[in-house]
ZAKOLPA-276967 format. One line per field, with one value per residue: residue number from 1; residue in three letters; x, y, z of N, C-alpha, C, O in turn. Coordinates in steps of 0.05 Angstrom, whole numbers, plus 5000, padded with zeros to 4 digits. Example, Ala and Ser with C-alpha at 12.3 -4.5 7.8 and 13.67 -1.06 7.14 Angstrom:
BEGIN
n: (1, 2)
res: (ALA, SER)
nxx: (5264, 5257)
nyy: (4886, 4955)
nzz: (5156, 5142)
caxx: (5246, 5273)
cayy: (4910, 4979)
cazz: (5156, 5143)
cxx: (5264, 5258)
cyy: (4934, 5001)
czz: (5156, 5157)
oxx: (5285, 5268)
oyy: (4934, 5023)
ozz: (5169, 5161)
This chain:
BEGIN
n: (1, 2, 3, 4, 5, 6, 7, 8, 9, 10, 11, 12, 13, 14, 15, 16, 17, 18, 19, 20, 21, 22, 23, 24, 25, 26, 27, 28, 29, 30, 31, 32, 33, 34, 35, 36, 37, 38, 39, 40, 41, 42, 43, 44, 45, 46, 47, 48, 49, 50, 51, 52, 53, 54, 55, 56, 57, 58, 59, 60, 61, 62, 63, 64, 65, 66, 67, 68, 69, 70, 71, 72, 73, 74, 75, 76, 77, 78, 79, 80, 81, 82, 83, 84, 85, 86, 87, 88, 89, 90, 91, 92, 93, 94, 95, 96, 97, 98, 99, 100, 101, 102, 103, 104, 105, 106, 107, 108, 109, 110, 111, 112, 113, 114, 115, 116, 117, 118, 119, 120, 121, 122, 123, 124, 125, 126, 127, 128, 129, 130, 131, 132, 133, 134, 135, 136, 137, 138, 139, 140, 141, 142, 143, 144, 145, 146, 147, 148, 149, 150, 151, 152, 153, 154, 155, 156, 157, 158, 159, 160, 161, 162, 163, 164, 165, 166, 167, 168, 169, 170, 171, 172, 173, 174, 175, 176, 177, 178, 179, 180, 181, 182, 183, 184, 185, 186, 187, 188, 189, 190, 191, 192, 193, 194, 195, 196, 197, 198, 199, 200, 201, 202)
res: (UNK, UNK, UNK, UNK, UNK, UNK, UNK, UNK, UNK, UNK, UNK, UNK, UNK, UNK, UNK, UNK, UNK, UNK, UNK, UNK, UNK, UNK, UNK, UNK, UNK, UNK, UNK, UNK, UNK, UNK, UNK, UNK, UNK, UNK, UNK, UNK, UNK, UNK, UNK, UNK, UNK, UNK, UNK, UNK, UNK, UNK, UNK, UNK, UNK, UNK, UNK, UNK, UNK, UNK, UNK, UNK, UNK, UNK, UNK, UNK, UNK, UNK, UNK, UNK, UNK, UNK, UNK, UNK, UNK, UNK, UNK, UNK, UNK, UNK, UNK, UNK, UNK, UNK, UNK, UNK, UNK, UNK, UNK, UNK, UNK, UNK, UNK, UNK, UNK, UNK, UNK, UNK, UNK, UNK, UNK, UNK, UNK, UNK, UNK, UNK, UNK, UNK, UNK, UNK, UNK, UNK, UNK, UNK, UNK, UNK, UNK, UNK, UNK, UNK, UNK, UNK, UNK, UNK, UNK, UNK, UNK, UNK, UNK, UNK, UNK, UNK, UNK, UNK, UNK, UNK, UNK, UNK, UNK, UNK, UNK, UNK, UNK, UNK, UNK, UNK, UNK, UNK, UNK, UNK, UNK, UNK, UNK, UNK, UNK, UNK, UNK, UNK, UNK, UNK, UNK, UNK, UNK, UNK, UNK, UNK, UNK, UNK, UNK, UNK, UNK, UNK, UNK, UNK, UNK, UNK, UNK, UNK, UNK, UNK, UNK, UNK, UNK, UNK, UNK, UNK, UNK, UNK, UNK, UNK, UNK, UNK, UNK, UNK, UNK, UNK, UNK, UNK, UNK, UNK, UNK, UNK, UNK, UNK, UNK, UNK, UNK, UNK)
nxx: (5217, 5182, 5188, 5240, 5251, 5215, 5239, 5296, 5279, 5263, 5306, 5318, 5292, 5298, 5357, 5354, 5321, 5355, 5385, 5369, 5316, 5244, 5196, 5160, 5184, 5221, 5205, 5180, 5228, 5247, 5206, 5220, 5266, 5250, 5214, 5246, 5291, 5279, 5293, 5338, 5390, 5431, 5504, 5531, 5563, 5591, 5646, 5603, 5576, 5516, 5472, 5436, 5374, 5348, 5380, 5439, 5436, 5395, 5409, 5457, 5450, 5418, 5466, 5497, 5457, 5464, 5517, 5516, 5480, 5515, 5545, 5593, 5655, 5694, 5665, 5651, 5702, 5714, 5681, 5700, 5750, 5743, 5709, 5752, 5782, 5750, 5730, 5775, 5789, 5756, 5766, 5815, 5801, 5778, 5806, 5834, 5794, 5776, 5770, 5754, 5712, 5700, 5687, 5658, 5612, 5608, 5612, 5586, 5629, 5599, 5579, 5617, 5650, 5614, 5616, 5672, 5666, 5637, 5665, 5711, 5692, 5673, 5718, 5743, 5715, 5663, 5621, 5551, 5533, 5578, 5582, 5547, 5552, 5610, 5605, 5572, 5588, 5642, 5633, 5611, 5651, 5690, 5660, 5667, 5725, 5733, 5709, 5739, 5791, 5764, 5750, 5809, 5829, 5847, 5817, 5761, 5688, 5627, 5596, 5549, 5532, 5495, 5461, 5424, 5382, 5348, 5367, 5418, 5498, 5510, 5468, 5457, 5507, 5522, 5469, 5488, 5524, 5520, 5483, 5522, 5553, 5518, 5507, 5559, 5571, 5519, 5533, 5581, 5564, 5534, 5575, 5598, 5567, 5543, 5524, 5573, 5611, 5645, 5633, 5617, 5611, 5542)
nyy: (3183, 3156, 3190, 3196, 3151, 3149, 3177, 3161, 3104, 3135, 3157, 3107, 3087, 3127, 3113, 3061, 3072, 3092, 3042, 3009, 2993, 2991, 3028, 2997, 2944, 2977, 2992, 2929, 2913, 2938, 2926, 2872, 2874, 2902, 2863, 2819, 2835, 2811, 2760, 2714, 2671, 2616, 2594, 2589, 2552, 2543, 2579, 2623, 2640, 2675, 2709, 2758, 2770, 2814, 2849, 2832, 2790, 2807, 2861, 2838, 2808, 2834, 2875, 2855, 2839, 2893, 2903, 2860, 2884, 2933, 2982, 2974, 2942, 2963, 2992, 2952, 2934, 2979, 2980, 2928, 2948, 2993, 2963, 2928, 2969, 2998, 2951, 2949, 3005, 3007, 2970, 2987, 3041, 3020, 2995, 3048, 3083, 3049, 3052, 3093, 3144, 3101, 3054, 3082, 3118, 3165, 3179, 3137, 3099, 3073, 3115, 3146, 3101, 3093, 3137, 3137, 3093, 3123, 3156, 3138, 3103, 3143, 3168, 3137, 3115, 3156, 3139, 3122, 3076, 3041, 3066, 3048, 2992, 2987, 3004, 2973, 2910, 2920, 2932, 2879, 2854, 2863, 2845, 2798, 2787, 2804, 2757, 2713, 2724, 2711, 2656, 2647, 2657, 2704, 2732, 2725, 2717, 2735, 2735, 2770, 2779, 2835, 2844, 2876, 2888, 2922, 2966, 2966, 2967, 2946, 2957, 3015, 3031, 3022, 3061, 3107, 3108, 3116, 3160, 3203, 3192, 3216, 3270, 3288, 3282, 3310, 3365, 3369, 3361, 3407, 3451, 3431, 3441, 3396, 3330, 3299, 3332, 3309, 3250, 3232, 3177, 3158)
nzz: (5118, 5082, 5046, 5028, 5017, 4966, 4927, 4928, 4895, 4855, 4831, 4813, 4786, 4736, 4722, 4709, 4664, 4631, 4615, 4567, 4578, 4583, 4602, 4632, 4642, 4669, 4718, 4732, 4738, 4781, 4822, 4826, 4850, 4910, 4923, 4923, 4957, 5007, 5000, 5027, 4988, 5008, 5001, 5023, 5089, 5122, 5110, 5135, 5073, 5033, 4989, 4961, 4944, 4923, 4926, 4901, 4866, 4825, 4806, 4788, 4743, 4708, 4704, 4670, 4631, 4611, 4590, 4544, 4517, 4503, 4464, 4431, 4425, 4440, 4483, 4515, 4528, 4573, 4600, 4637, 4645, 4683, 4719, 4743, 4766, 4796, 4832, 4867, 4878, 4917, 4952, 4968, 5005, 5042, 5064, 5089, 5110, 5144, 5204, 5214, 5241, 5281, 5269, 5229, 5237, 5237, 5173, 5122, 5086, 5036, 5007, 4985, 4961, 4918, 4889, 4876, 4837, 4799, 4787, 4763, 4720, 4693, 4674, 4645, 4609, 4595, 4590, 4602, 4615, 4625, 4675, 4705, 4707, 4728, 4777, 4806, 4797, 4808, 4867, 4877, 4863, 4901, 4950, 4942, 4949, 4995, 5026, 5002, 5030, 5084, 5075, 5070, 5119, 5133, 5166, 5207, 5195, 5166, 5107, 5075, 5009, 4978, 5025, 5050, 5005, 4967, 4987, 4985, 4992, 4940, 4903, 4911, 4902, 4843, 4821, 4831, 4818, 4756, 4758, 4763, 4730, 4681, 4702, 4700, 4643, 4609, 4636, 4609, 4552, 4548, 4556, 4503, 4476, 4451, 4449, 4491, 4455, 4392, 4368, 4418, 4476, 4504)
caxx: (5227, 5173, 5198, 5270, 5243, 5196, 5267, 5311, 5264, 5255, 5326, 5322, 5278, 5313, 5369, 5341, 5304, 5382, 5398, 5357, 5296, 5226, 5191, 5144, 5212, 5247, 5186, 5177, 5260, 5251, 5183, 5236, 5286, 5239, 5208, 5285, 5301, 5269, 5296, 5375, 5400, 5451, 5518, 5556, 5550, 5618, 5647, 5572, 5561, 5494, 5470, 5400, 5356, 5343, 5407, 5463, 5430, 5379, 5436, 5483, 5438, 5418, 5496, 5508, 5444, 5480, 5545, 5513, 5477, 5536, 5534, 5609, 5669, 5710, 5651, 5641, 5722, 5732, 5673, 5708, 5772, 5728, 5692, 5772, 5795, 5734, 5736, 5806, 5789, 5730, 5786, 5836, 5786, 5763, 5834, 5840, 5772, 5764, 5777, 5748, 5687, 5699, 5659, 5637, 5581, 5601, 5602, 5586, 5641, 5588, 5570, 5650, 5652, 5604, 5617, 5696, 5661, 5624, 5693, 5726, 5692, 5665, 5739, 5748, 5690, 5646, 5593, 5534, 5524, 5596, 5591, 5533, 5567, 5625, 5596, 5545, 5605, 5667, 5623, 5603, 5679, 5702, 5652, 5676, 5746, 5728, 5693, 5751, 5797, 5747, 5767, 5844, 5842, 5863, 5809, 5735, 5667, 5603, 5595, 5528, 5524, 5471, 5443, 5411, 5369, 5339, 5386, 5450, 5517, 5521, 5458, 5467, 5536, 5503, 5452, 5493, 5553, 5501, 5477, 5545, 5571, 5499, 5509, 5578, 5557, 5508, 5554, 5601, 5551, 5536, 5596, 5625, 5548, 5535, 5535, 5591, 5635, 5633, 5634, 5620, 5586, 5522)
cayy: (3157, 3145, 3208, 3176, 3115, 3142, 3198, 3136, 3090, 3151, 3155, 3085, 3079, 3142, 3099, 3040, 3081, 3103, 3019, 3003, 2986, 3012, 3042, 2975, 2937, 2987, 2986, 2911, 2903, 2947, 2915, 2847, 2876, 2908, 2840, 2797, 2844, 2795, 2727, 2709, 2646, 2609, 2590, 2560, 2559, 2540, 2595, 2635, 2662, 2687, 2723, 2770, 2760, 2831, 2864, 2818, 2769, 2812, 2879, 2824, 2789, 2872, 2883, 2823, 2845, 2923, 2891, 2851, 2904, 2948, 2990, 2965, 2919, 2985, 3004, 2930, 2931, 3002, 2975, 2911, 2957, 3001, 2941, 2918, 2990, 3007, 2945, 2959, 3030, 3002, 2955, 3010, 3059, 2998, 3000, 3074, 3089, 3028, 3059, 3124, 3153, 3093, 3039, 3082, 3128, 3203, 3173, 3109, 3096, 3067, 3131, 3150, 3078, 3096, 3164, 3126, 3082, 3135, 3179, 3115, 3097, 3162, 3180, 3115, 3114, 3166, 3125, 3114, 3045, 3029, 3072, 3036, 2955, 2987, 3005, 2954, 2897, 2935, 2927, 2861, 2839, 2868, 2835, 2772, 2789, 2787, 2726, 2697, 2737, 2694, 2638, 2640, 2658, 2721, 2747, 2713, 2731, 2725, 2748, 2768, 2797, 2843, 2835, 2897, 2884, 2949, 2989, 2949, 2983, 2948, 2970, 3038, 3047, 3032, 3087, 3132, 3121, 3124, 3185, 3220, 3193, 3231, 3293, 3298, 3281, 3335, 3384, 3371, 3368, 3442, 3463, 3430, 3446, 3371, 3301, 3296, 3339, 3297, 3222, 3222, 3160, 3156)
cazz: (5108, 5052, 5018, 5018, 4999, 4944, 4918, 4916, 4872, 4832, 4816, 4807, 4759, 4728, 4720, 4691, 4632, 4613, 4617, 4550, 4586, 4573, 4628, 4645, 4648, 4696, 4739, 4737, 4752, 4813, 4833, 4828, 4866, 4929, 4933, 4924, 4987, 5028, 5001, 5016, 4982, 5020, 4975, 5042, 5114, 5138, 5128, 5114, 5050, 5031, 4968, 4973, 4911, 4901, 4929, 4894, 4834, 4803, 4793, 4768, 4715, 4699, 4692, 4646, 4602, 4601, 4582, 4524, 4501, 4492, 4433, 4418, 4442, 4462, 4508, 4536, 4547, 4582, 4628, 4651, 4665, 4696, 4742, 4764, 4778, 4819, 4859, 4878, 4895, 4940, 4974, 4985, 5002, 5055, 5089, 5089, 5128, 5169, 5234, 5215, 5253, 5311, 5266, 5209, 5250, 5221, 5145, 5114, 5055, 5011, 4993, 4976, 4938, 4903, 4875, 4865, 4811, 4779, 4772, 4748, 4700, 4678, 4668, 4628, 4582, 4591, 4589, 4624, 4623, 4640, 4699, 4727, 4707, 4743, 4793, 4807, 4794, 4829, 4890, 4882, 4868, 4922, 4969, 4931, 4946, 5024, 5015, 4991, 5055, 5107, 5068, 5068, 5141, 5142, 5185, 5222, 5190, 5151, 5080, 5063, 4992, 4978, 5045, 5051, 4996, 4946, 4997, 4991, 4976, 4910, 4889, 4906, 4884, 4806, 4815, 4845, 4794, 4732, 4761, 4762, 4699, 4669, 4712, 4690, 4626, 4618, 4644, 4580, 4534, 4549, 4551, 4479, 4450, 4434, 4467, 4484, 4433, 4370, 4375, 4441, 4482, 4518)
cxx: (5214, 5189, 5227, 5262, 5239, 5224, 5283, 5299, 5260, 5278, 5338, 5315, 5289, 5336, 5371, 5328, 5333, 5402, 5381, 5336, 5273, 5218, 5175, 5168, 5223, 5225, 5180, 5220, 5257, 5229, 5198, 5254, 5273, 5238, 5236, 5298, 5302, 5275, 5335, 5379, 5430, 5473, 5536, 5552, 5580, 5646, 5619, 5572, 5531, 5487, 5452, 5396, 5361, 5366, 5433, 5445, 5413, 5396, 5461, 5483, 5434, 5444, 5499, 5497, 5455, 5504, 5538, 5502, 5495, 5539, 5565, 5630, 5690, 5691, 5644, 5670, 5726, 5698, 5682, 5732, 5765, 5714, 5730, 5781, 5771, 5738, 5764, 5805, 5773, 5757, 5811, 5825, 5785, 5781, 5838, 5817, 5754, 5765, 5769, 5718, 5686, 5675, 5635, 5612, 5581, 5595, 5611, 5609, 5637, 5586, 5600, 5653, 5641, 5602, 5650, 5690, 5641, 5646, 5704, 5717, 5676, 5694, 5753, 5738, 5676, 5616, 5575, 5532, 5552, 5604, 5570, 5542, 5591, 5616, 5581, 5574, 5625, 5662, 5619, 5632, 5690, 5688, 5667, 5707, 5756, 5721, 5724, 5778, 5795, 5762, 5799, 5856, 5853, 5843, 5784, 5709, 5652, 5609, 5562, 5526, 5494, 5450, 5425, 5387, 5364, 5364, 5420, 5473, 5520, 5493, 5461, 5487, 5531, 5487, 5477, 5520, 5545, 5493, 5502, 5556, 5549, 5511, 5535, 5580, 5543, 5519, 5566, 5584, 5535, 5550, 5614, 5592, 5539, 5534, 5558, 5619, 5618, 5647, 5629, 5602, 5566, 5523)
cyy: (3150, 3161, 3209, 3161, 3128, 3159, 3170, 3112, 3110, 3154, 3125, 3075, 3106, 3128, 3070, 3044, 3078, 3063, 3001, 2990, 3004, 3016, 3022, 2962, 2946, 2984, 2958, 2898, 2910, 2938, 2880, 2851, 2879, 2868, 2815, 2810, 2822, 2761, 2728, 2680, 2631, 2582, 2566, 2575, 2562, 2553, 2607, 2650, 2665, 2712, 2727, 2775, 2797, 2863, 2858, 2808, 2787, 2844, 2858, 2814, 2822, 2882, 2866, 2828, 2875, 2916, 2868, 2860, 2930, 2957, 2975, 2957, 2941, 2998, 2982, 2931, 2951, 2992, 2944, 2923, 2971, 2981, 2930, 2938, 3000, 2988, 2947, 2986, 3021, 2990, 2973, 3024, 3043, 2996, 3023, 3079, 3064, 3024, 3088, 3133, 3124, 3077, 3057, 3098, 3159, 3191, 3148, 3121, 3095, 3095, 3141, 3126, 3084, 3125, 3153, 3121, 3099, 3147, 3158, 3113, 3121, 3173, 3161, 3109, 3141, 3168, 3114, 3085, 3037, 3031, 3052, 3003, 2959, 2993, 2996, 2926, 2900, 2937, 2897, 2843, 2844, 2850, 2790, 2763, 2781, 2769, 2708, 2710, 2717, 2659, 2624, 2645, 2670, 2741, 2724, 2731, 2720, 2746, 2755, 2788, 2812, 2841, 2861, 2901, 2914, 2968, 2982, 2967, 2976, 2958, 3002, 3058, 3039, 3045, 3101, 3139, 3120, 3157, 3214, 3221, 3215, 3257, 3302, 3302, 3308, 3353, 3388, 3370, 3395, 3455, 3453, 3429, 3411, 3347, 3294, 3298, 3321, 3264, 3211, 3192, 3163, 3153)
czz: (5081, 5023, 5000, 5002, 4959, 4922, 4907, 4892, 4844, 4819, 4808, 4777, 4733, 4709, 4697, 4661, 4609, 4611, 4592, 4559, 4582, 4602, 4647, 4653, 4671, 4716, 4744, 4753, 4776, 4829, 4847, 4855, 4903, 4940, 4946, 4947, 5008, 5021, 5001, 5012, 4998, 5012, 4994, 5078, 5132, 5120, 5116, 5094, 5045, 5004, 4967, 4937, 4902, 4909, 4907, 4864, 4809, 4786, 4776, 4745, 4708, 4688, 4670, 4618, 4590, 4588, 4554, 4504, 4487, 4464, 4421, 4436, 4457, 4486, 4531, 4548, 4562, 4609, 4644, 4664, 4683, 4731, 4761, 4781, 4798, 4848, 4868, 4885, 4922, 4957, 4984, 4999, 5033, 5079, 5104, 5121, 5141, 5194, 5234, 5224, 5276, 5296, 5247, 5218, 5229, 5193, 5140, 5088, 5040, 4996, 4969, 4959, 4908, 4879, 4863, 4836, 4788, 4765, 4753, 4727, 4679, 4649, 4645, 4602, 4578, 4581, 4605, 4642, 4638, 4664, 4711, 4723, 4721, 4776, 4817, 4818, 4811, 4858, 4896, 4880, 4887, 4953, 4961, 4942, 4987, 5026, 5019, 5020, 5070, 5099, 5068, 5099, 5157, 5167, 5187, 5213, 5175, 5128, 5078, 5039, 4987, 4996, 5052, 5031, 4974, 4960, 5003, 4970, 4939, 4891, 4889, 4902, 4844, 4809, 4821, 4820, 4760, 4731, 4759, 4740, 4675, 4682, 4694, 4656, 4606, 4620, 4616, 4560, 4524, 4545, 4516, 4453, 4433, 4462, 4467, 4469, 4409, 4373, 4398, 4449, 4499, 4544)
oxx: (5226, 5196, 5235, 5265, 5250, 5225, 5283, 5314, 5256, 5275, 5361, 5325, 5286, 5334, 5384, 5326, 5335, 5427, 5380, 5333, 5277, 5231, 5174, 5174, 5233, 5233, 5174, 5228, 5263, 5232, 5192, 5256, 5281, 5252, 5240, 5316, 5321, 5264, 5350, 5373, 5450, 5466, 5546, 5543, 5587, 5665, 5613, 5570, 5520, 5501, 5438, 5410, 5372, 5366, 5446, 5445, 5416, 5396, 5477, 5502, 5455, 5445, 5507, 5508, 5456, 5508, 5559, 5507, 5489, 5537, 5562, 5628, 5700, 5700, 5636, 5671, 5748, 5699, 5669, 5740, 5776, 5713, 5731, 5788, 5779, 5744, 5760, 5824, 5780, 5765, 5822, 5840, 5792, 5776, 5845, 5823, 5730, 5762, 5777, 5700, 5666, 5651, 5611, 5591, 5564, 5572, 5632, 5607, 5650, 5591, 5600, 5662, 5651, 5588, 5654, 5699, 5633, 5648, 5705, 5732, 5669, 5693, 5771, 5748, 5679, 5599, 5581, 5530, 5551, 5620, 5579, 5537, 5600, 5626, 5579, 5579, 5627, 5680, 5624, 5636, 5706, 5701, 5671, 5714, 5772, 5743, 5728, 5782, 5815, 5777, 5808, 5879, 5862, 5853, 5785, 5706, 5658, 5623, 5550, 5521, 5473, 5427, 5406, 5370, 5385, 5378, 5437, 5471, 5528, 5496, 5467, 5489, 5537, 5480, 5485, 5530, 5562, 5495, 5497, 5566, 5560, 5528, 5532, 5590, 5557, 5516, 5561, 5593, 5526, 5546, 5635, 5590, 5531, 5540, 5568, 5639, 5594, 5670, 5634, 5585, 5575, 5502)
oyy: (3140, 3155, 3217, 3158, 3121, 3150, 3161, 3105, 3103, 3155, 3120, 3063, 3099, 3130, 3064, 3028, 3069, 3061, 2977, 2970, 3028, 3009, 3025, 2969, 2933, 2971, 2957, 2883, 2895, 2943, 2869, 2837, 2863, 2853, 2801, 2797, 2817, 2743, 2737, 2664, 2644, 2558, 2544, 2597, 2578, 2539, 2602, 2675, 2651, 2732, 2707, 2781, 2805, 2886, 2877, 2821, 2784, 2848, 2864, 2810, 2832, 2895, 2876, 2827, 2880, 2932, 2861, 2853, 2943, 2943, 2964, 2962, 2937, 3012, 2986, 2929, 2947, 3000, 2939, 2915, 2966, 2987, 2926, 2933, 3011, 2995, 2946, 2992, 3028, 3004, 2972, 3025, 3059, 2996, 3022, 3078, 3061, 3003, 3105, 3125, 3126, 3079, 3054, 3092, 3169, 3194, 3137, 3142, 3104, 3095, 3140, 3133, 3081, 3128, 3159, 3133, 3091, 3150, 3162, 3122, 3117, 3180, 3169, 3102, 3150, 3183, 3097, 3077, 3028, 3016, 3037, 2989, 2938, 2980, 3007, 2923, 2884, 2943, 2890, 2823, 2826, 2843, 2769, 2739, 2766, 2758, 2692, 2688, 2704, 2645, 2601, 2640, 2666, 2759, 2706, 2755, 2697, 2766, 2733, 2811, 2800, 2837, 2854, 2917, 2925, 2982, 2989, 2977, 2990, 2965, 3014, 3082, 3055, 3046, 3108, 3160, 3123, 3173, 3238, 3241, 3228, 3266, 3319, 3321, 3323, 3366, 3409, 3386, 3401, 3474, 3463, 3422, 3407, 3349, 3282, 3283, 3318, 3260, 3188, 3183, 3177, 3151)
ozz: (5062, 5001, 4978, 4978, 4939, 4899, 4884, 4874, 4820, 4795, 4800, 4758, 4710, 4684, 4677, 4642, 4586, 4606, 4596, 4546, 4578, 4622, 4671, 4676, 4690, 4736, 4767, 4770, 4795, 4853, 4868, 4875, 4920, 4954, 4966, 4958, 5022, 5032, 4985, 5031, 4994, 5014, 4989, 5087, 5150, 5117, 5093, 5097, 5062, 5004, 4970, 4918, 4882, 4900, 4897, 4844, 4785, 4762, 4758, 4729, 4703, 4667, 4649, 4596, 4566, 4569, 4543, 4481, 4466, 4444, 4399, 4460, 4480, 4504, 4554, 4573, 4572, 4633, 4664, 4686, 4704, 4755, 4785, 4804, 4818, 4871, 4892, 4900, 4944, 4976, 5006, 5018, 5050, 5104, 5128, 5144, 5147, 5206, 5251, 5209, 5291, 5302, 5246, 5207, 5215, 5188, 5147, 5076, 5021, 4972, 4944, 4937, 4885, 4858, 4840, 4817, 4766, 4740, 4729, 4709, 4655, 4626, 4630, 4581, 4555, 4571, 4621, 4665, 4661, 4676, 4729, 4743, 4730, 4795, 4839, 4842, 4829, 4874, 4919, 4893, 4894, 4972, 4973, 4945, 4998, 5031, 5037, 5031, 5075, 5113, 5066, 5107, 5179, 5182, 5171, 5220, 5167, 5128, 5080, 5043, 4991, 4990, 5065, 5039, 4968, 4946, 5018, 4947, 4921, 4867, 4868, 4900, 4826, 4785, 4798, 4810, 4743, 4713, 4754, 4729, 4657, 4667, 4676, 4645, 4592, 4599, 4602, 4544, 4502, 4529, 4508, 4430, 4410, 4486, 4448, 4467, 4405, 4380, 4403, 4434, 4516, 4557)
């Protein structure tokens, strides 16, 4: 379990280097986040929402600063189409295998969500960052999207975003779809002898 633990932080902070952060930064964000595991803020009770400090708020203010840093306005828009088309894969995806494994035991989805929003927005941008604000976002709209479900009536439940805390699907559907959009990345930059061919993005 530690060696999970300590693998996952490592591709965390991995992650974070490639999010214009320096290396004290990505270590103080994920030092934020561990700790924000353990606090959930509570938005409404009737019906319950709930939002975990370092599952949900501290990836979302992280997305916001990736999305402002954007090297340009075609890379900030191909990650907001990116962030609608993921969560809408996550919510199809949600229908599809919500009776599959009897409750989800043979494979969790997140992991499948999360490789969605790397394809997505790899295939969109080919950019790092947009994969991980899609990724990150397209999770967190989608939990928004239930949220709002509970609300209209159509089904009985609690919301807790980011309740899982450092290990919550929406954080690790932005590593996981940073990491893919790099891998794949990588890959083509071998094969066309450059970053990306010529003009490519980051």
């Amino acid at each position: 379990m530690i060696t999970g633990l300590l693998v996952y932080l490592g591709a965390a902070h991995r992650v974070l280097d490639r999010l214009y952060l320096t290396d004290t930064a990505a270590l103080v964000v994920i030092a934020s986040m561990i700790i924000g595991s353990f606090i959930d803020l509570t938005l409404s009770r009737d019906p319950l929402l709930t939002v975990n400090l370092g599952g949900a708020l501290i990836p979302l203010i992280l997305s916001i600063y990736v999305f402002i840093k954007a090297d340009s306005k075609r890379e900030r828009l191909r990650a907001i189409i990116a962030t609608i088309l993921t969560a809408i894969c996550i919510y199809a995806l949600s229908i599809v295998l919500k009776d599959f494994g009897h409750g989800q035991d043979i494979l969790d989805p997140m992991y499948i969500f999360a490789i969605s929003g790397g394809l997505i927005a790899y295939l969109l941008g080919r950019s790092r960052r947009a994969a991980f604000i899609a990724g990150t976002l397209g999770f967190l709209l989608y939990n928004l999207f239930i949220y709002y479900q509970v609300l209209t009536g159509e089904f009985r439940g609690q919301v807790r975003i980011g309740g899982a805390g450092v290990y919550d699907s929406i954080v690790i559907s932005g590593v996981l779809a940073l990491l893919l959009a790099e891998l794949l990345g990588e890959s083509l930059e071998r094969l066309s002898g450059g970053p990306f061919g010529k003009g490519g993005e980051e």
